[in-house]
C-alpha positions as CSV (number, residue, x, y, z in Angstrom):
1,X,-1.3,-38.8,-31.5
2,X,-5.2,-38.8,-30.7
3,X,-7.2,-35.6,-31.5
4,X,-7.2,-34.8,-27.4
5,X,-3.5,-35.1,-27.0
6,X,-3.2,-32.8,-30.1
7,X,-5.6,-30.2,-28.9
8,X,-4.1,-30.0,-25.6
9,X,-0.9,-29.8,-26.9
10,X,-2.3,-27.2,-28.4
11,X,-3.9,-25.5,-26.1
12,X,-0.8,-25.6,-24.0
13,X,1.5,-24.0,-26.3
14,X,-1.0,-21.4,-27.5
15,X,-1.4,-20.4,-23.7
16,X,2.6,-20.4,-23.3
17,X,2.8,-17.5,-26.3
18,X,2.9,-13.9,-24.9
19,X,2.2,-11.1,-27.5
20,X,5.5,-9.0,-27.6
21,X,3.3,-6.1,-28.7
22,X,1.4,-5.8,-25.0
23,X,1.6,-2.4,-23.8
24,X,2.6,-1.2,-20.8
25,X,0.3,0.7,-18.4
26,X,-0.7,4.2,-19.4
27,X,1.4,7.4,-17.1
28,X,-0.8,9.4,-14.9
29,X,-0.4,12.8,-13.7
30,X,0.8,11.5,-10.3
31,X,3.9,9.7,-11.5
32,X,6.9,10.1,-9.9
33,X,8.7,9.6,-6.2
34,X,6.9,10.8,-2.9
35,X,7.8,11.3,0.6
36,X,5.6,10.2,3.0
37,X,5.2,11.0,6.5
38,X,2.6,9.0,8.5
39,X,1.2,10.4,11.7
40,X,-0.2,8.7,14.4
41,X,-0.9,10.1,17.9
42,X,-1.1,9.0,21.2
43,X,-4.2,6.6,21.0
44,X,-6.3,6.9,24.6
45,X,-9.4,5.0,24.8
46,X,-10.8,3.6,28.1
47,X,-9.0,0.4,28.0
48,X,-6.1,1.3,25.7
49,X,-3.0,3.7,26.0
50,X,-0.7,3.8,22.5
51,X,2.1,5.6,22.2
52,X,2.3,7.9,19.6
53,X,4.5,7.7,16.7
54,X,5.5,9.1,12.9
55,X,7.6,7.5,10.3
56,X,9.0,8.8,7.4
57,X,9.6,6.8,3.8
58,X,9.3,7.0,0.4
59,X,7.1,5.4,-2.5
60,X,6.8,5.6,-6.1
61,X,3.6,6.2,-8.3
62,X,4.0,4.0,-11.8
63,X,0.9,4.1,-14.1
64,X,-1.4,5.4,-11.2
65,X,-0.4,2.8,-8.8
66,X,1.2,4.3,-5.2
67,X,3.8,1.3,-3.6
68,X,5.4,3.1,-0.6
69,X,7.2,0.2,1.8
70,X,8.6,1.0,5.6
71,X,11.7,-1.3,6.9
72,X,12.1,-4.7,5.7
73,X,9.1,-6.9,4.4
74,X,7.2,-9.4,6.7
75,X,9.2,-8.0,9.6
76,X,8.1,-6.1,12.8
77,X,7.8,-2.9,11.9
78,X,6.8,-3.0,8.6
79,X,4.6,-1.5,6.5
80,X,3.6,-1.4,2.9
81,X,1.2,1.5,1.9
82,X,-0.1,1.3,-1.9
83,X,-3.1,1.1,-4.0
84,X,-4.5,3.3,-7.1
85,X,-4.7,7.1,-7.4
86,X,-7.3,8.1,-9.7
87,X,-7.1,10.8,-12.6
88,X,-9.0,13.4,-10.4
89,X,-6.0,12.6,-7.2
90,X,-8.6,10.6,-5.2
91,X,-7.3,7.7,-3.6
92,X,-8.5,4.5,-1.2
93,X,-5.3,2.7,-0.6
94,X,-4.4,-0.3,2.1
95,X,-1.9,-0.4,3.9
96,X,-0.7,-3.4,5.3
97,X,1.6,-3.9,8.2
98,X,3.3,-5.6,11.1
99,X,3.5,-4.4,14.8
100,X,7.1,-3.7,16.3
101,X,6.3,-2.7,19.6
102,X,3.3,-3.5,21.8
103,X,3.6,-0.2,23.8
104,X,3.0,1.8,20.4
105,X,0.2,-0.8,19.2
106,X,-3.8,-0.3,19.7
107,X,-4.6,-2.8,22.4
108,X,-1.2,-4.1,23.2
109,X,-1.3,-5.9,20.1
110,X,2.0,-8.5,20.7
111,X,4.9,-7.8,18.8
112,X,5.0,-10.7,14.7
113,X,1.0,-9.7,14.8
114,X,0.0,-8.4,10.8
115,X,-2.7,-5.9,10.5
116,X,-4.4,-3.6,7.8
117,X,-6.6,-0.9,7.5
118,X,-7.7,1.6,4.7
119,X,-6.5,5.1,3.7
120,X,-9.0,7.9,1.9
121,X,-6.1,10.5,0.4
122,X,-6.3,12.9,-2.0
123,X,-3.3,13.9,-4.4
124,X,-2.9,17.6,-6.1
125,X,0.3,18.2,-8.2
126,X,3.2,17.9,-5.9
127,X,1.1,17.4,-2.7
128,X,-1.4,15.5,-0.6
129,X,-3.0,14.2,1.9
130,X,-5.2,11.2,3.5
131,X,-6.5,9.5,6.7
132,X,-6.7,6.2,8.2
133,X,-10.3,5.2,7.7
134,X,-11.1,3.2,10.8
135,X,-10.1,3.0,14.6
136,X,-6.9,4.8,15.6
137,X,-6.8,7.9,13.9
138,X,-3.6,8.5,11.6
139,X,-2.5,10.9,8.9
140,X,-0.6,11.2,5.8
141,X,1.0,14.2,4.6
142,X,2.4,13.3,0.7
143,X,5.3,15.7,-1.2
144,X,7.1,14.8,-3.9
């Protein structure tokens, strides 16, 4: 075997060796299963009439991290809400989505279309609460 051949071999299994000791991420304050009930009202601009609308799902806090999902992923109506909750309960999380229904949509958006937008929230104890941080306002009321 030539001295490259035996260093990438190597190399490769080297980089195929996970430490069984790696620990898992550290609990936070906010761990634990939340409802969450997102709040958007009727949006009228100008050129644009929405409908209002508020859904109503779950998530779950692991290590800090907020993954809250509505209806079935990559279809219209979906939604995933997550990101990091810090140690003092502030928050900036994404959420990520697809529109169902034009009527209910910010500009007609057609119904397949994927959009995203950020979420200031703040978390105390069992409780809190954030805001969609650009165009169409929304809330978000968080209990667990």
């Amino acid at each position: 075997m030539t001295p490259l051949r035996l260093l990438l071999t190597i190399t490769a299994a080297a980089g195929a060796v996970t430490p069984s000791h790696a620990q898992p991420a550290a609990p936070s304050a906010f761990d634990g299963t939340w409802s969450v009930v997102m709040q958007c009202p009727a949006h009228n601009d100008e050129d644009d009439d929405a409908k209002g609308y508020t859904h109503r799902y779950t998530g779950q806090v692991r290590a800090g991290e907020l993954r809250a999902v509505h209806g079935t992923e990559g279809e219209p109506g979906w939604h995933l809400l997550r990101g990091r909750i810090g140690q003092d309960g502030n928050a900036t999380l994404r959420l990520e989505g697809v529109v169902n229904n034009p009527r209910y949509a910010i500009n007609g958006a057609e119904r397949g279309k994927r959009y995203s937008y950020r979420v200031k929230a703040h978390f105390d104890g069992a409780s809190g609460s954030g805001e969609r941080m650009t165009g169409r306002t929304c809330t978000f009321t968080f209990t667990r």
